[in-house]
C-alpha positions as CSV (number, residue, x, y, z in Angstrom):
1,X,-16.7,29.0,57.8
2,X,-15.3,31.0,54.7
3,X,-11.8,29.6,55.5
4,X,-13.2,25.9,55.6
5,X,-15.0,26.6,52.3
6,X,-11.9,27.7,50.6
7,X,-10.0,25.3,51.6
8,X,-12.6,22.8,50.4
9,X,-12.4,24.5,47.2
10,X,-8.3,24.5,47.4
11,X,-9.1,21.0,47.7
12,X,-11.3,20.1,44.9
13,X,-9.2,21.7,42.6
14,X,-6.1,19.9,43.2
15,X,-7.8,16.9,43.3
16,X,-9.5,17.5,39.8
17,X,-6.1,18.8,38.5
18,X,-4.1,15.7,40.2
19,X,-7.3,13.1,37.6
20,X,-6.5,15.4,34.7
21,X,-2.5,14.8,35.2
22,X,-3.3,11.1,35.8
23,X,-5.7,11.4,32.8
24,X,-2.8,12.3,30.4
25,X,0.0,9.8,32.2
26,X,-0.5,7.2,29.7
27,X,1.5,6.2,26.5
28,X,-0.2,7.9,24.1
29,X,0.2,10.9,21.9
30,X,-1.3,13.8,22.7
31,X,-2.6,16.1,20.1
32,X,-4.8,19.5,19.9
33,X,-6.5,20.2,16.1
34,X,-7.6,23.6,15.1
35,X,-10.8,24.4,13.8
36,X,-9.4,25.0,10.2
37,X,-8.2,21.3,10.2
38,X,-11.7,19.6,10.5
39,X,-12.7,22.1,7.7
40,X,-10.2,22.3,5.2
41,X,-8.2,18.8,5.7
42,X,-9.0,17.1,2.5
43,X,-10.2,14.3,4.4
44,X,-13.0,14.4,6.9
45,X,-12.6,13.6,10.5
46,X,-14.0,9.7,10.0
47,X,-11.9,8.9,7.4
48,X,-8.7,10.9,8.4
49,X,-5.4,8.7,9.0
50,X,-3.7,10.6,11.7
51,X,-0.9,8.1,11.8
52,X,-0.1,9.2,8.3
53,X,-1.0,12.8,9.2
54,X,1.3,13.1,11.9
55,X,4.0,10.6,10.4
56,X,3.5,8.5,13.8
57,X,4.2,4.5,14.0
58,X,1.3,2.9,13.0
59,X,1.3,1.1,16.3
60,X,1.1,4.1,18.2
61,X,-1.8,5.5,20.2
62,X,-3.5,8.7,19.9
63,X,-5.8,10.9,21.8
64,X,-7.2,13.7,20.1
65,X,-8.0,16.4,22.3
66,X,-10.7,18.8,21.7
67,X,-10.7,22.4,23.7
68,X,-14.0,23.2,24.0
69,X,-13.1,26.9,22.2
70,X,-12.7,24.5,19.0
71,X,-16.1,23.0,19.8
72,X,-17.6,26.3,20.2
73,X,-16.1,27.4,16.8
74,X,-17.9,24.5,15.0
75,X,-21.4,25.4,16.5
76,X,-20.8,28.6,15.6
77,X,-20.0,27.7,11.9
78,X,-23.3,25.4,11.2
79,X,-24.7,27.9,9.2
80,X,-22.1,29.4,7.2
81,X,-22.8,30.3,3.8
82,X,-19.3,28.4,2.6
83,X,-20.2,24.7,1.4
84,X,-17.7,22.5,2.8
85,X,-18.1,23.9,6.3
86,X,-21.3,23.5,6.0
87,X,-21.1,19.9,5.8
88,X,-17.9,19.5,7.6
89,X,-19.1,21.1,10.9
90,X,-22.3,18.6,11.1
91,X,-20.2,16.1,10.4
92,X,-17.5,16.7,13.1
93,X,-19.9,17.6,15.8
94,X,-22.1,14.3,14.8
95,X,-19.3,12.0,15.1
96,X,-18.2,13.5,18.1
97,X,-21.8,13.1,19.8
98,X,-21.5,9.2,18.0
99,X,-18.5,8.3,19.7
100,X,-19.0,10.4,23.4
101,X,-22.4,9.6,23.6
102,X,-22.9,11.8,26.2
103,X,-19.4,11.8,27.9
104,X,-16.1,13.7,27.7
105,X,-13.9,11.4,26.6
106,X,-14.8,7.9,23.9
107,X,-12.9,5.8,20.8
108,X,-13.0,7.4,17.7
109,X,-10.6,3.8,16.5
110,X,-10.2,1.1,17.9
111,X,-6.9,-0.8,18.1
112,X,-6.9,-3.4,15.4
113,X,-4.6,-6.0,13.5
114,X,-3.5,-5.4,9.7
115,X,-3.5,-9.1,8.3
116,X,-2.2,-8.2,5.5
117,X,1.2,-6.1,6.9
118,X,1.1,-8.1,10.4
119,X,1.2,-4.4,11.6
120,X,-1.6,-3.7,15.1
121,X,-2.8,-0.2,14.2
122,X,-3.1,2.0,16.9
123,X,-6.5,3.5,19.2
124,X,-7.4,7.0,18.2
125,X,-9.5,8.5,21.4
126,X,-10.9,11.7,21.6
127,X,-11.3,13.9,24.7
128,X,-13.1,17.4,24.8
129,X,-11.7,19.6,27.5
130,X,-13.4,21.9,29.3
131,X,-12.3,25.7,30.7
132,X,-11.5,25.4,34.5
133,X,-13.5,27.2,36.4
134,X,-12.6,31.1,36.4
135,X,-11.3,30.7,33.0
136,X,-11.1,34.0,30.5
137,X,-10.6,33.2,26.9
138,X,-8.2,35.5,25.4
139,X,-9.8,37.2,22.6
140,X,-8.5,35.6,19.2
141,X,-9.8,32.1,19.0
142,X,-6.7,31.1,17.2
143,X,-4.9,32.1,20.4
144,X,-6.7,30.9,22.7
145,X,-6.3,27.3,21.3
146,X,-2.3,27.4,21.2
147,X,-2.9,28.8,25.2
148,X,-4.9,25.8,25.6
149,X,-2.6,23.0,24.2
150,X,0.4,25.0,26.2
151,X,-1.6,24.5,29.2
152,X,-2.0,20.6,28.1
153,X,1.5,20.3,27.5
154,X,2.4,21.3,31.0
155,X,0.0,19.4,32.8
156,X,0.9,16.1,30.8
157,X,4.7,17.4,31.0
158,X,5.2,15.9,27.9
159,X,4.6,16.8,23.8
160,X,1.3,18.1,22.7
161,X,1.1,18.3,19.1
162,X,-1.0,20.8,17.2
163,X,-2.5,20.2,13.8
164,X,-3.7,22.5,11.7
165,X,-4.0,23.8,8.1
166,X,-3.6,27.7,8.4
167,X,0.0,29.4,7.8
168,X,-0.8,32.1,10.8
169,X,-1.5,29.3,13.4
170,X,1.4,27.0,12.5
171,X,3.5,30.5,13.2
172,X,1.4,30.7,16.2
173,X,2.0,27.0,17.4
174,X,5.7,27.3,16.7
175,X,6.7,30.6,18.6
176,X,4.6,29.2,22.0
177,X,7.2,26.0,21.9
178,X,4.6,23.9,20.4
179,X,5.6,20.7,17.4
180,X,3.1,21.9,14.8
181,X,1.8,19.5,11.8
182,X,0.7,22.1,8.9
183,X,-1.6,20.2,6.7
184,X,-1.6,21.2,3.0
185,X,-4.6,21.8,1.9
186,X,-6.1,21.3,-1.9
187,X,-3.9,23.3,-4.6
188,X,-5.1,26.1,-6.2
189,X,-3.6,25.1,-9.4
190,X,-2.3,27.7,-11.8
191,X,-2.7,31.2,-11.8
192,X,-5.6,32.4,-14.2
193,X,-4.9,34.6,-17.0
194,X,-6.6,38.0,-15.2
195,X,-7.0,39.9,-18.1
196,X,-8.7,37.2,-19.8
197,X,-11.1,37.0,-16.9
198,X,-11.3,41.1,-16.6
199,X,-13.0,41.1,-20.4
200,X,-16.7,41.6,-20.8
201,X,-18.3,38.8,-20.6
202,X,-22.1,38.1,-21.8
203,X,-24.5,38.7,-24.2
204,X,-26.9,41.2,-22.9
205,X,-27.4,45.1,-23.6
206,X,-24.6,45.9,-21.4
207,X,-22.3,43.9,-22.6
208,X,-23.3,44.9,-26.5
209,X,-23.0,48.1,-25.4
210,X,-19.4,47.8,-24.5
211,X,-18.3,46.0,-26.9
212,X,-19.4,48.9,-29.3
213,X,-18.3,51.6,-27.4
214,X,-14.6,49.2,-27.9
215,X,-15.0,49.2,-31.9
216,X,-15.8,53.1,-32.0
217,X,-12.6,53.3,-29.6
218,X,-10.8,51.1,-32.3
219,X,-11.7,52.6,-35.2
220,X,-11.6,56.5,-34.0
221,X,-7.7,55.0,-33.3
């Protein structure tokens, strides 16, 4: 009885891993985001033009996968005290829920023609991925998802791209084999003049205080 179980088992897991390959035999791109992308992309997720973002042919199709380690990540930041995750993680996770509606895979964009250009934009799908069963998640999120689009890689046997907008991960991406799309996120412009920021600032008893204890330093000079 334990043999016939484990065969049934044996079974049921080539079988599901036999869909997923057939899942992933179509034309279309395949590509894994990072957390840091639906956060700090200046665009968010609805409006986003991965085409342009990934320097694909317009006519092109896309399916963004979406480990569900990323998914977890986005729970998790709901209620972090920075303000564009705060919005950007509702707003990632909504859309997703819009365009699932209760399944694992949906259109986030349809195919469609340009009448201006005469160019037929590309579908964008999205696909969360769950662990298989018995999975461990190595420790460092950041890790885990380059393991994960690896893993898609091979089972597709073809390209999986990985998009993100943090320096450590495109490093990451790169040394696992991976083609890695760093977004550039919004420049931080020139640097400030520190000692003009270090100065007291303000006009309360502290800071009247300091400046005087500056003029006696000045004038005992």
């Amino acid at each position: 009885m334990e043999v016939t179980e484990r065969i049934e088992a044996l079974e049921q897991a080539i079988a599901a891993f036999d869909k997923q390959i057939l899942n992933w035999s179509g034309r279309e791109w395949l590509v894994v985001a990072d957390t840091s992308f639906y956060i700090q992309n200046p665009e968010p997720l609805k409006d986003v033009d991965l085409h342009e973002v990934l320097q694909l042919p317009t006519g092109e199709h896309i399916r963004l996968l979406f480990p569900i380690v990323v998914v977890d990540e986005l729970d998790g930041m709901k209620e972090t005290g920075k303000q564009r995750a705060r919005w950007r993680t509702p707003h990632t996770l909504g859309l997703l829920d819009e365009v699932l509606a209760g399944s694992r895979q949906g259109i986030l964009r349809r195919s469609e023609l340009n009448y201006e250009s005469g160019q037929v934009r590309g579908e964008v799908s999205v696909e969360i991925v769950l662990d298989q069963p018995g999975h461990v998640r190595l420790p460092i999120a950041d890790d885990e998802i380059v393991d994960r689009a690896v893993t898609f890689q091979a089972l597709a046997g073809r390209q999986v791209r990985l998009l993100t907008c943090d320096t450590s991960q495109h490093t990451r991406g790169c040394a696992a084999g991976l083609q890695v799309t760093k977004v550039a996120t919004k420049d931080p412009g020139p640097e400030p003049d520190w000692d003009e920021q270090n100065k007291p600032s303000g006009s309360g008893t502290r800071a009247r205080r300091r400046e005087r204890r500056a003029e006696e330093d000045a004038t005992a000079d």
